[in-house]
C-alpha positions as a Markdown table, in Angstrom:
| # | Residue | x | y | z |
|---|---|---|---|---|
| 1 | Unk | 0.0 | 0.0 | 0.0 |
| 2 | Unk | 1.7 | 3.7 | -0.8 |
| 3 | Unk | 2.7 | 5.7 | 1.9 |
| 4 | Unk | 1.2 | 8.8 | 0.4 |
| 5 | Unk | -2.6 | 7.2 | 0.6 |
| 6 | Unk | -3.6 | 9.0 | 3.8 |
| 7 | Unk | -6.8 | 7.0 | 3.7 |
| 8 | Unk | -6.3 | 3.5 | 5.6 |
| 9 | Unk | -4.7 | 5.9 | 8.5 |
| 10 | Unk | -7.5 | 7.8 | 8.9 |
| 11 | Unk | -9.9 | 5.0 | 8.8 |
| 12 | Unk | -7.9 | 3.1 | 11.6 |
| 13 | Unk | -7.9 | 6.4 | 13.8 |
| 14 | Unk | -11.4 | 7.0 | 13.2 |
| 15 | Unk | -12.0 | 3.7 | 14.7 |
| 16 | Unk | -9.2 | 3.2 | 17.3 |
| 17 | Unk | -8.8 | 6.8 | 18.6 |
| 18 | Unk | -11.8 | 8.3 | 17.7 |
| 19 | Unk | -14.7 | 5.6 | 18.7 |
| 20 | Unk | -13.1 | 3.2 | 21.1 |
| 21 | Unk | -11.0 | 5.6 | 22.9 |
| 22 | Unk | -12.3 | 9.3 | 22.6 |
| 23 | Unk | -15.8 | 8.8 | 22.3 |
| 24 | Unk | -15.8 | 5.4 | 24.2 |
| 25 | Unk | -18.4 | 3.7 | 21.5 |
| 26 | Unk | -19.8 | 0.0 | 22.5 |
| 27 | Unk | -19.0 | -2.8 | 21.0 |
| 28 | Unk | -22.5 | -2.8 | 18.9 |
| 29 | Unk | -21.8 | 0.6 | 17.7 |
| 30 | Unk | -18.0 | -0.4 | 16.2 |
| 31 | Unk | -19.6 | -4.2 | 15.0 |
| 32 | Unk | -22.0 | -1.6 | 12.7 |
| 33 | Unk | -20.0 | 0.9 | 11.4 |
| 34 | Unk | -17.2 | -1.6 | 10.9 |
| 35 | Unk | -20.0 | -3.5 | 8.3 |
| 36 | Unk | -21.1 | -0.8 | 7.0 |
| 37 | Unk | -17.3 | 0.4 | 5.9 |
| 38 | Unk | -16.9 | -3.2 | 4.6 |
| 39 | Unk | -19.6 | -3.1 | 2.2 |
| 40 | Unk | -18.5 | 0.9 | 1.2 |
| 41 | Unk | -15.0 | -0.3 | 0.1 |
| 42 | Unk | -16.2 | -3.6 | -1.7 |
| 43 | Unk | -19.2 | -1.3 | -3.4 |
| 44 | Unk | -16.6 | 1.3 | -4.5 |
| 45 | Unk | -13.8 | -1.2 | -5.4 |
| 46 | Unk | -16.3 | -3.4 | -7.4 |
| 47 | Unk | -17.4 | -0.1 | -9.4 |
| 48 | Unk | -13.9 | 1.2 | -10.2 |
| 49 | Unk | -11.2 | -1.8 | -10.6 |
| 50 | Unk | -8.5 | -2.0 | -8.5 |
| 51 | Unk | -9.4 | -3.5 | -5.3 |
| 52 | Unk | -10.3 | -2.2 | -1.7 |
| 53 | Unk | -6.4 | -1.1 | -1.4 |
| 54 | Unk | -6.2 | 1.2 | -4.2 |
| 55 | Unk | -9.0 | 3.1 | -3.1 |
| 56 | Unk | -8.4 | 6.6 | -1.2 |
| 57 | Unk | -10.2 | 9.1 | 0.2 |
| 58 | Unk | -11.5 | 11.0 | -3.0 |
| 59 | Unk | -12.8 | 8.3 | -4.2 |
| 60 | Unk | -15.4 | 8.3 | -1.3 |
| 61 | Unk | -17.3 | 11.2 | -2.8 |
| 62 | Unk | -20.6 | 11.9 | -2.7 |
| 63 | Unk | -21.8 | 10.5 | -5.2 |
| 64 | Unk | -20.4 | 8.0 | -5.0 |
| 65 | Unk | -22.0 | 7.3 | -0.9 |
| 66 | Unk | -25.3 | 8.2 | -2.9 |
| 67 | Unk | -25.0 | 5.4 | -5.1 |
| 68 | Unk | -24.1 | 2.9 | -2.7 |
| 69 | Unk | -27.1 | 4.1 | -0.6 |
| 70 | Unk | -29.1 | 3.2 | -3.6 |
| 71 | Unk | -27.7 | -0.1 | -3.8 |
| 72 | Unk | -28.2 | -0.8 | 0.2 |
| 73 | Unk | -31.8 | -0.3 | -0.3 |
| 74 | Unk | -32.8 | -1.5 | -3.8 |
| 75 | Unk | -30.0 | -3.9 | -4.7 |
| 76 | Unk | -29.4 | -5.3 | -0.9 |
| 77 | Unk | -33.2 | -5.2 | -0.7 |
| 78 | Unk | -32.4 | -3.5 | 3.2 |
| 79 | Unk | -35.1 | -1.0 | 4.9 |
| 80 | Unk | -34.7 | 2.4 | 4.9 |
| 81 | Unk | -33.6 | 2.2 | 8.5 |
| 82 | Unk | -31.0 | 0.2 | 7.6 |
| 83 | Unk | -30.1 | 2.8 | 4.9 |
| 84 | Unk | -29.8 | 5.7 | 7.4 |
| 85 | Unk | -28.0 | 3.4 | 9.7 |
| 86 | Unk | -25.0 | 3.3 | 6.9 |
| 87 | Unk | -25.1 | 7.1 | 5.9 |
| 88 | Unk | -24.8 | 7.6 | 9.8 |
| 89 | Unk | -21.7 | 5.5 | 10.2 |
| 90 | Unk | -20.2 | 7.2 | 7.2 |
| 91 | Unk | -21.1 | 10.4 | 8.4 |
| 92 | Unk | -19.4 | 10.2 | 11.5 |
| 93 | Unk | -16.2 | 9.1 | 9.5 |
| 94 | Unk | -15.9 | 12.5 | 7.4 |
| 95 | Unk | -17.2 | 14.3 | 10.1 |
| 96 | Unk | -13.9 | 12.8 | 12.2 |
| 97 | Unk | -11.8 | 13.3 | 8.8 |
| 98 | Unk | -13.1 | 17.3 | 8.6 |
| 99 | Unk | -11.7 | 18.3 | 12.2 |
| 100 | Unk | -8.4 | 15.7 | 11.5 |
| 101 | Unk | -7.3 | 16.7 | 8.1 |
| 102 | Unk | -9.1 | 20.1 | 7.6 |
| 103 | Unk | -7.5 | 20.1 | 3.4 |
| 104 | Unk | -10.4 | 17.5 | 2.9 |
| 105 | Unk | -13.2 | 19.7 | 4.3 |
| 106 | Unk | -14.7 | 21.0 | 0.9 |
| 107 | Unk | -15.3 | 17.0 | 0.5 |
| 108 | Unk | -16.2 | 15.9 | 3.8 |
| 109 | Unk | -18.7 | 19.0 | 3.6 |
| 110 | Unk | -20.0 | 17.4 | 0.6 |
| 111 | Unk | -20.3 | 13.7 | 1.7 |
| 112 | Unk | -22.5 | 15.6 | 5.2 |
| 113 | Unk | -25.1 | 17.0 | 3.3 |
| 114 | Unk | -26.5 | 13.7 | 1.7 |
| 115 | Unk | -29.8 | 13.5 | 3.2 |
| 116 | Unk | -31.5 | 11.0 | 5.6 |
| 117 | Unk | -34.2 | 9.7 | 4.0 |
| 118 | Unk | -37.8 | 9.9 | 5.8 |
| 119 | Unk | -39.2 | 6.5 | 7.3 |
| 120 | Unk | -43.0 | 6.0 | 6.8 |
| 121 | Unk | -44.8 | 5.8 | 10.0 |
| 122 | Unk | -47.1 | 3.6 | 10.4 |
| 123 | Unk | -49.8 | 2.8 | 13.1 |
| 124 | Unk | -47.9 | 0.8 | 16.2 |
| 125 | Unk | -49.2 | -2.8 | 16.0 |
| 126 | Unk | -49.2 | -4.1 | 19.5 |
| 127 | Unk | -50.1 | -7.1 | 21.6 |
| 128 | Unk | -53.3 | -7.9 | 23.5 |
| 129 | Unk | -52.6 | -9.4 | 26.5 |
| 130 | Unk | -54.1 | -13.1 | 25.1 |
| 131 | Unk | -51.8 | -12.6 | 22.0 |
| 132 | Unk | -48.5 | -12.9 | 24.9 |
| 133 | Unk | -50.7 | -14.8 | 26.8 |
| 134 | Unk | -50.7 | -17.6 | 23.9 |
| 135 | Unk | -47.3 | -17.3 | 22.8 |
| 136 | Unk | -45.8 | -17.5 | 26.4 |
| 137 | Unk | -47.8 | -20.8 | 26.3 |
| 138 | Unk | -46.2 | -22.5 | 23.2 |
| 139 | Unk | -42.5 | -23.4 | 25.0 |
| 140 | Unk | -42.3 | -26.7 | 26.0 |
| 141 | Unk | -41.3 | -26.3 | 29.6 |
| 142 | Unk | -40.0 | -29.6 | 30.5 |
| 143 | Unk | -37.0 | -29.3 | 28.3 |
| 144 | Unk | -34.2 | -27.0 | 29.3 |
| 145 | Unk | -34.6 | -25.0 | 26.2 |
| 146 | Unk | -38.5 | -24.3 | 26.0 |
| 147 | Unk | -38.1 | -23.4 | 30.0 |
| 148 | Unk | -35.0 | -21.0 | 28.5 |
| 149 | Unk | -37.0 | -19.6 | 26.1 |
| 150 | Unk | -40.4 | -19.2 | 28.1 |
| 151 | Unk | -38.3 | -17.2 | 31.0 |
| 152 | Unk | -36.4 | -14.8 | 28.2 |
| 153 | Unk | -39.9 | -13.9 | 26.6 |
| 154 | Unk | -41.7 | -14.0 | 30.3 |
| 155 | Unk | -39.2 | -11.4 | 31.0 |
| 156 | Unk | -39.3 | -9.6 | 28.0 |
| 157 | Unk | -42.7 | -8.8 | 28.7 |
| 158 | Unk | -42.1 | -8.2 | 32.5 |
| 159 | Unk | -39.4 | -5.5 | 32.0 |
| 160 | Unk | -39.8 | -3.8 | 28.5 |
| 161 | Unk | -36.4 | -4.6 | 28.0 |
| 162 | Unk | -34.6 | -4.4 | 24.6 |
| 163 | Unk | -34.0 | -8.1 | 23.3 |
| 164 | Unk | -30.0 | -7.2 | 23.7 |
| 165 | Unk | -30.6 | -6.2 | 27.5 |
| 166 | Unk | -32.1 | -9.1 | 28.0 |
| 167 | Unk | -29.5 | -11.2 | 26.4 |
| 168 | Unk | -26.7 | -9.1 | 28.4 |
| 169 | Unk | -28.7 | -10.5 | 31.7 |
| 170 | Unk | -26.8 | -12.0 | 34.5 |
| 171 | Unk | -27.3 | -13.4 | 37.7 |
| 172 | Unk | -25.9 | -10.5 | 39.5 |
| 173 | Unk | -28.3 | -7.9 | 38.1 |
| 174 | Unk | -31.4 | -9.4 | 39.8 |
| 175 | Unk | -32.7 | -9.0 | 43.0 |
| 176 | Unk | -34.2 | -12.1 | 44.1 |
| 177 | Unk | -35.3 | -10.6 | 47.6 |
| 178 | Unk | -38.2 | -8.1 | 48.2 |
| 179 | Unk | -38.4 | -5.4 | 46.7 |
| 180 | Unk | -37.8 | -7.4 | 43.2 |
| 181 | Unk | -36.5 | -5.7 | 40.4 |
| 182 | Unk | -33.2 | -6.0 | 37.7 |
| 183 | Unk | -30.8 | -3.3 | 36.9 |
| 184 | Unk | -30.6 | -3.6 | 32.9 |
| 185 | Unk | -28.0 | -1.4 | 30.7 |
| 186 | Unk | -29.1 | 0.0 | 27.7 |
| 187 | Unk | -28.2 | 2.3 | 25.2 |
| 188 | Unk | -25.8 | 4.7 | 25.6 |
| 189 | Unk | -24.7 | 2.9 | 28.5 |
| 190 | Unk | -27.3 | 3.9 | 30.5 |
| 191 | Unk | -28.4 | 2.0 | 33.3 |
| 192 | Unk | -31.7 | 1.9 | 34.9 |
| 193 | Unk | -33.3 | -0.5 | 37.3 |
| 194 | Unk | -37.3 | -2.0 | 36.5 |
| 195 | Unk | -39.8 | -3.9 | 38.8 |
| 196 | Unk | -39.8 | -7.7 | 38.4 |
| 197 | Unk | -43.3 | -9.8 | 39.3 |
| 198 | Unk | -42.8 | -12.3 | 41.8 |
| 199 | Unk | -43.7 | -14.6 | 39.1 |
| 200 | Unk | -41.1 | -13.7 | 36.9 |
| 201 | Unk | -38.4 | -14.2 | 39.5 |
| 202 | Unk | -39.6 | -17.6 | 40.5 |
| 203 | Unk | -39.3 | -18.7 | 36.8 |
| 204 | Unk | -35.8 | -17.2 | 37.0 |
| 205 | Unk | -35.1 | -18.7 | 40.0 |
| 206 | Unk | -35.7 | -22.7 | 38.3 |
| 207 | Unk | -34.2 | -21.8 | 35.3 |
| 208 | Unk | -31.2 | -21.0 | 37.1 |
| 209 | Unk | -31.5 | -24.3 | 39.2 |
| 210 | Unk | -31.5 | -26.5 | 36.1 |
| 211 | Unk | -28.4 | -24.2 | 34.6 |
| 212 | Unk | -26.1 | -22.5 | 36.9 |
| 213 | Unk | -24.5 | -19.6 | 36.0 |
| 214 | Unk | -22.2 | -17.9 | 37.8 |
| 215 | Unk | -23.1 | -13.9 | 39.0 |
| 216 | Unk | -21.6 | -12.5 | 35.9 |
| 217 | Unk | -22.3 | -15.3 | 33.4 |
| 218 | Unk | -25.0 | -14.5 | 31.3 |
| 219 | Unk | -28.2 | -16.5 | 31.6 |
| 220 | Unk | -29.7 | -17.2 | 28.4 |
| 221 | Unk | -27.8 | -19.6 | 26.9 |
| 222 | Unk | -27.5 | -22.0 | 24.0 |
| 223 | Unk | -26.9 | -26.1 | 24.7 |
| 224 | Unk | -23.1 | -25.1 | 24.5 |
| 225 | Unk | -22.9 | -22.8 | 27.0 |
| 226 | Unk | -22.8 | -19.9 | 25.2 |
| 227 | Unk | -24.6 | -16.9 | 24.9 |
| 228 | Unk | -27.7 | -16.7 | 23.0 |
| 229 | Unk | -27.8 | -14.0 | 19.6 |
| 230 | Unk | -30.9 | -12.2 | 18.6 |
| 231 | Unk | -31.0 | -13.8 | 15.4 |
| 232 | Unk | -31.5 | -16.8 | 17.0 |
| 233 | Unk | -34.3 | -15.8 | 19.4 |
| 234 | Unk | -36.1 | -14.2 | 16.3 |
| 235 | Unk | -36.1 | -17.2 | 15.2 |
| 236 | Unk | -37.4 | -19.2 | 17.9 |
| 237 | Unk | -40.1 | -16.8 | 19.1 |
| 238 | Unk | -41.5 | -17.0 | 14.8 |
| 239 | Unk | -42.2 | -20.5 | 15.3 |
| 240 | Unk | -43.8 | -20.0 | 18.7 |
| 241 | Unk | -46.1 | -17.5 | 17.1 |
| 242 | Unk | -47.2 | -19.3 | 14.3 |
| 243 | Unk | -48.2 | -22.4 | 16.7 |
| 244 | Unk | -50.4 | -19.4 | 19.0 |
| 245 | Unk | -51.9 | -18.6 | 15.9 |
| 246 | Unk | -53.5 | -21.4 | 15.5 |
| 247 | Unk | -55.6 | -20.4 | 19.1 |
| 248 | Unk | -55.5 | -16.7 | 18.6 |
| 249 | Unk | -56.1 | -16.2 | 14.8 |
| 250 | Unk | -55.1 | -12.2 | 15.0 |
| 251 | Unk | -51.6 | -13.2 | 15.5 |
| 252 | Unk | -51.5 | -14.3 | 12.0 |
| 253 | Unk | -52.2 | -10.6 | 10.7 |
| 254 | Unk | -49.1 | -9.2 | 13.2 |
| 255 | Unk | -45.5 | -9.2 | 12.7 |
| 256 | Unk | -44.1 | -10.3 | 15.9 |
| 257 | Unk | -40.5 | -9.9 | 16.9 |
| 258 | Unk | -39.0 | -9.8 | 20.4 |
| 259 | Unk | -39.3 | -5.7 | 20.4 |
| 260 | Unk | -42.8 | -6.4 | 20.5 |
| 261 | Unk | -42.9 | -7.3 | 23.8 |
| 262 | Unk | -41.8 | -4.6 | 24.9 |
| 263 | Unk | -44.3 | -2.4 | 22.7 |
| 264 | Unk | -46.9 | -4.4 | 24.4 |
| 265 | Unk | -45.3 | -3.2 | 28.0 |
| 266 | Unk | -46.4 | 0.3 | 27.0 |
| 267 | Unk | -49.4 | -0.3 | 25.7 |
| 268 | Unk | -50.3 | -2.2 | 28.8 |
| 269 | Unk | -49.0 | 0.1 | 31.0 |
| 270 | Unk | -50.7 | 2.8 | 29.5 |
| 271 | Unk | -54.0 | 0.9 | 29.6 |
| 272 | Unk | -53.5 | 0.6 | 33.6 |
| 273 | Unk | -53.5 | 4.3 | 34.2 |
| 274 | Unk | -49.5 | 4.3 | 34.5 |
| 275 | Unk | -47.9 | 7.7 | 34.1 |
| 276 | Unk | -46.3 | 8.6 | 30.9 |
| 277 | Unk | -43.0 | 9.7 | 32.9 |
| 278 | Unk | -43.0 | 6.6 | 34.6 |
| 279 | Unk | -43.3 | 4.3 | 31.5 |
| 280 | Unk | -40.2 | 6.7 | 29.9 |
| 281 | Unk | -38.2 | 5.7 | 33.2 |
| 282 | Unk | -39.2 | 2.0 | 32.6 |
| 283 | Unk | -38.5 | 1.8 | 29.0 |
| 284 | Unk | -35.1 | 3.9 | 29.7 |
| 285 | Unk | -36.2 | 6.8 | 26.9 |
| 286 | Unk | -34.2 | 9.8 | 26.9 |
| 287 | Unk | -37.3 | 11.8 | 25.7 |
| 288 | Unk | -41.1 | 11.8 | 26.4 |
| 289 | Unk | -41.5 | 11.6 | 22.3 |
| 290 | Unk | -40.1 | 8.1 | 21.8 |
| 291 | Unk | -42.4 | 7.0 | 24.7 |
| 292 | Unk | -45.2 | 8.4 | 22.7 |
| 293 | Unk | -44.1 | 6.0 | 19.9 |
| 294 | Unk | -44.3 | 2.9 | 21.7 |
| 295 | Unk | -46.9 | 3.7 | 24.6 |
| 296 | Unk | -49.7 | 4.5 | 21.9 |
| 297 | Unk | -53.4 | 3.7 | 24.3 |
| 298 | Unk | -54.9 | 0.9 | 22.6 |
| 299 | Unk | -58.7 | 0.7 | 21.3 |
| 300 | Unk | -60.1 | -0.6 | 24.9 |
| 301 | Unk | -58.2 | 3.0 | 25.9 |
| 302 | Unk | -59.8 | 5.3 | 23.7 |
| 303 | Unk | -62.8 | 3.6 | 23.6 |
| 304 | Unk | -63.2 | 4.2 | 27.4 |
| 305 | Unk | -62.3 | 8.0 | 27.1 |
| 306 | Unk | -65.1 | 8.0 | 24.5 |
| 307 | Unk | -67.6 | 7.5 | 26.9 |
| 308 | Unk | -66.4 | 10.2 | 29.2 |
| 309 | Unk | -67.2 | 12.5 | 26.3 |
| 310 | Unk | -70.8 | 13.2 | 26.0 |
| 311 | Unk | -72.8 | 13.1 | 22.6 |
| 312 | Unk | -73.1 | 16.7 | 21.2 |
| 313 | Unk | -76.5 | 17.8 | 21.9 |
| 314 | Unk | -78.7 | 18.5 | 18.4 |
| 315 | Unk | -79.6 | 21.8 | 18.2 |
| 316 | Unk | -82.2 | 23.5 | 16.0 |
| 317 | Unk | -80.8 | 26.6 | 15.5 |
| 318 | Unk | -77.9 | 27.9 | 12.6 |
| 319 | Unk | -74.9 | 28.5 | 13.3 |
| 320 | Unk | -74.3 | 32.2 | 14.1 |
| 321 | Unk | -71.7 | 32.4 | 11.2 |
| 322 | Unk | -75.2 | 31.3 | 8.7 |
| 323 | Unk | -77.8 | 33.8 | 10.7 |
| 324 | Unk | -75.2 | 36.9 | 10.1 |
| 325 | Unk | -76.2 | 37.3 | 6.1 |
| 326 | Unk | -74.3 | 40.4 | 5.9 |
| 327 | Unk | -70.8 | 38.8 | 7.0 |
| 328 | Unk | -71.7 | 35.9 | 4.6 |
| 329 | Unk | -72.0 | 38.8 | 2.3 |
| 330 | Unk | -69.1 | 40.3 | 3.0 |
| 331 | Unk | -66.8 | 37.1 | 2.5 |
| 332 | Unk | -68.5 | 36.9 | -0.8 |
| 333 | Unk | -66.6 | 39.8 | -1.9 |
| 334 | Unk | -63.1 | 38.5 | -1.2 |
């Protein structure tokens, strides 16, 4: 590789100075931007010849971050989540490169101004409480691994927790005795410590009798011993829901994923008359308006503040805005 081609030194500083050591990123923050560089260089390498170690920095332009946006979505067949997710980790790279080499600016200035692109909302599609209900039901409990997976979604549910929180869980981070609650770490870092049902302790509890862990072992586990992914518990929990759907057919109209558990925790909570603050302290939100997202009331919610609204009483008379003929006159003329 030439020694003139500044760029493989800035992209090891950007990621051993500037996020492990200046900014202190976690591990799940360097895993992403580190795939998301992977794919840049093979997209940019592929388009022009020459292999990831001819490329340099002005070969990153923006254009050329454009097009392979294009091709994360379209060609990769990735959400537009997903999409932003890249432009975000390449962001923060020229972003890092403008206050490090300040010649580069005019590009890095360039490369910062492609757009985010705007996520459809859509209405929050929640649980009922027989929809969990049913799929906490389909794990076979008498094996190790349907106990495993009925305590991970039984506490899913319980704490509102991120499925990565929950797969970060040890032994150490619960309090078995009265008052019960876990201390769970969450984005950012952030700590925060939730309420725990009796119930869900005691199923901790057996799962921990039937597989000991020690205090800062994690306790979901695979059949090896090690720790369980997400991909994997996606997995599971699809096949648990397709067998509940079979009691509760509205499950078959809902995409259920282990973040839906805790989407049904707001929901619930809200339906219970919990305060909106409080459900932001469970759910470990920085701000009220992500809360909102997830704690939307559900129908038995609104349909309850209906009937606190009374029925508009019919009355006979116009409006005063018809019976005024001269100001209908006069907005004639405008």
């Amino acid at each position: 590789m030439k020694a003139s081609n500044p760029f493989p030194a800035l992209l090891r500083a950007f990621f051993q100075e500037w996020l492990a050591e200046q900014r202190s990123a976690s591990i799940h923050t360097i895993k992403s931007y580190r795939d998301t560089w992977r794919l840049l260089l093979r997209f940019i390498a592929e388009r022009k010849g020459g292999g990831v170690v001819r490329i340099t920095l002005a070969d990153i332009s923006a254009g050329e971050v454009r097009a392979f946006l294009s091709h994360a979505e379209h060609g990769r067949k990735g959400t537009i989540g997903t999409r932003n997710c890249r432009l975000a980790a390449i962001r923060s790279f020229f972003s890092f490169v403008a206050d490090k080499d300040p010649e580069n600016i005019a590009q890095c200035a360039e490369v910062l101004t492609v757009p985010l692109k705007r996520i459809p909302t859509a209405a929050p599609c929640y649980l009922e409480p027989g929809e969990v209900e049913a799929i906490l039901a389909q794990p076979d409990r008498s094996t190790i691994e349907g106990m495993r997976d009925h305590v991970l979604l039984s506490f899913l549910y319980n704490s509102g927790a991120r499925i990565q929180e929950a797969l970060d869980l040890c032994p150490e981070a619960i309090r078995f005795g009265a008052p019960h609650c876990v201390r769970l770490y969450g984005k950012g870092r952030k700590e925060r410590i939730c309420p725990l049902w009796p119930e869900t302790v005691t199923l901790l509890k057996k799962l921990l009798e039937r597989q000991p862990r020690a205090p800062h072992e994690r306790i979901f586990v695979n059949r090896y011993g090690e720790p369980l992914g997400a991909s994997g518990v996606r997995f599971k929990l699809a096949a648990y829901v397709e067998s509940a759907a079979k009691i509760v057919p509205t499950l078959r109209s809902k995409h259920v994923t282990p973040h839906s558990f805790r989407h049904a925790t707001a929901v619930h909570l809200v339906s219970a008359g919990v305060d909106i603050t409080v459900i932001r302290s469970w759910l470990g939100h920085v701000s009220l308006d992500t809360t909102n997202h997830y704690a939307q009331a559900n129908l038995e919610t609104k349909r309850k503040a209906l009937e606190q609204v009374g029925v508009p009483a019919a009355s006979n008379h116009p409006p005063s805005w018809k019976r005024d003929a001269s100001l209908l006159a006069w907005l004639d003329t405008l």
